[in-house]
VMD Tcl script that draws the C-alpha trace (Angstrom):
set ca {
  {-110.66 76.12 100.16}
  {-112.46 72.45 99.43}
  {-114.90 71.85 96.88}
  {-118.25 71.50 97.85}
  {-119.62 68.23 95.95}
  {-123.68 67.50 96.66}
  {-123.55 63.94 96.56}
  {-121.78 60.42 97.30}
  {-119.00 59.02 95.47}
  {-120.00 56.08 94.04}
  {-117.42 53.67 92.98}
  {-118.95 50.30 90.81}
  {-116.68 47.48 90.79}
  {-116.76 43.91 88.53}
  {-117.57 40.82 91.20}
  {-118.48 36.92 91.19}
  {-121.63 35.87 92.56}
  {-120.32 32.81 95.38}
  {-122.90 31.38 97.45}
  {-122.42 29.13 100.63}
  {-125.23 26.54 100.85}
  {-126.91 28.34 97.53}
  {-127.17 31.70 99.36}
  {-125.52 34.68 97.72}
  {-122.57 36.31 100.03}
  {-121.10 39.93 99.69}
  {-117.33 40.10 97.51}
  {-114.69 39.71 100.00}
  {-112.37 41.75 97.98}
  {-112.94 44.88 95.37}
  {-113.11 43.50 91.80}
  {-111.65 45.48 88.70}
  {-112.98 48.97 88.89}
  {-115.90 49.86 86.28}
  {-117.61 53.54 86.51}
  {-117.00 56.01 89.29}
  {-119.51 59.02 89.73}
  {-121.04 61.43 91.90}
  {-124.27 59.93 92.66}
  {-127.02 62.94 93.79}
  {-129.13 60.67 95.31}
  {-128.90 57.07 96.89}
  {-132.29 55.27 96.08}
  {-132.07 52.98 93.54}
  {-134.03 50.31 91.77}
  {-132.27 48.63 89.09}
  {-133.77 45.35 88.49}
  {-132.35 43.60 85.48}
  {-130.44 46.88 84.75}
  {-127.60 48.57 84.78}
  {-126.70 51.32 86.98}
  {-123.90 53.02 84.42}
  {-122.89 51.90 80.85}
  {-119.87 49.88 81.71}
  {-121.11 47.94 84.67}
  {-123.12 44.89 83.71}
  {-126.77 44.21 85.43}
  {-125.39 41.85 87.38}
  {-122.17 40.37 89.19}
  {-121.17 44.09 90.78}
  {-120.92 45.77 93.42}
  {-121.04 49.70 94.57}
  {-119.03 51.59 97.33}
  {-120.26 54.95 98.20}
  {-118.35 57.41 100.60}
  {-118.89 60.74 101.89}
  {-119.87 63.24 104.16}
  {-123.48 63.63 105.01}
  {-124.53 66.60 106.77}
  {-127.86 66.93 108.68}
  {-129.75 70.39 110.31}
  {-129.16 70.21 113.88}
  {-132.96 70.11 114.36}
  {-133.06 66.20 112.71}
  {-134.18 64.07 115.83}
  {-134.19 60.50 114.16}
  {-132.69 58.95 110.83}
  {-133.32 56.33 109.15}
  {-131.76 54.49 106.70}
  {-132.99 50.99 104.40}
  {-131.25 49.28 102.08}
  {-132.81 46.37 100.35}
  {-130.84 43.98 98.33}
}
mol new
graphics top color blue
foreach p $ca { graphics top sphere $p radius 0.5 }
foreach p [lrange $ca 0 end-1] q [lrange $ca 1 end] { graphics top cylinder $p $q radius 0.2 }
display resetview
């Protein structure tokens, strides 16, 4: 029998800032992992913070995976993410 876990697995890992013409592009390979947890809920604002003790406010980056599971009576989802 499997675990139910209510939440995404969030895994933080260490990453240079490069930019290309002085615009930031995503890590093209996983840094040193830093904090893994079960995050609850994805909606976030950190600002100049950090989202766990041991990752810095900036220079990371955050993988989540996961099952989501929606009522078959949702018609439409959305999802945002702002960087």
């Amino acid at each position: 029998m499997s675990r139910v876990i209510h939440g995404l697995r969030g895994e933080y890992y260490e990453h240079t800032i490069e930019e290309v013409n002085g615009t930031p592009v995503p890590p093209t390979n996983r840094g040193r992992k830093l904090a893994e947890r079960i995050d609850k809920t994805i909606n976030f604002n950190w600002g100049n913070y950090e989202p766990h003790p041991n990752v810095p406010a900036d220079g990371f980056t955050v993988e989540w995976t996961g099952l989501v599971k929606f009522s078959l009576h949702v018609r439409k989802i959305k999802y945002h993410l702002y960087s």
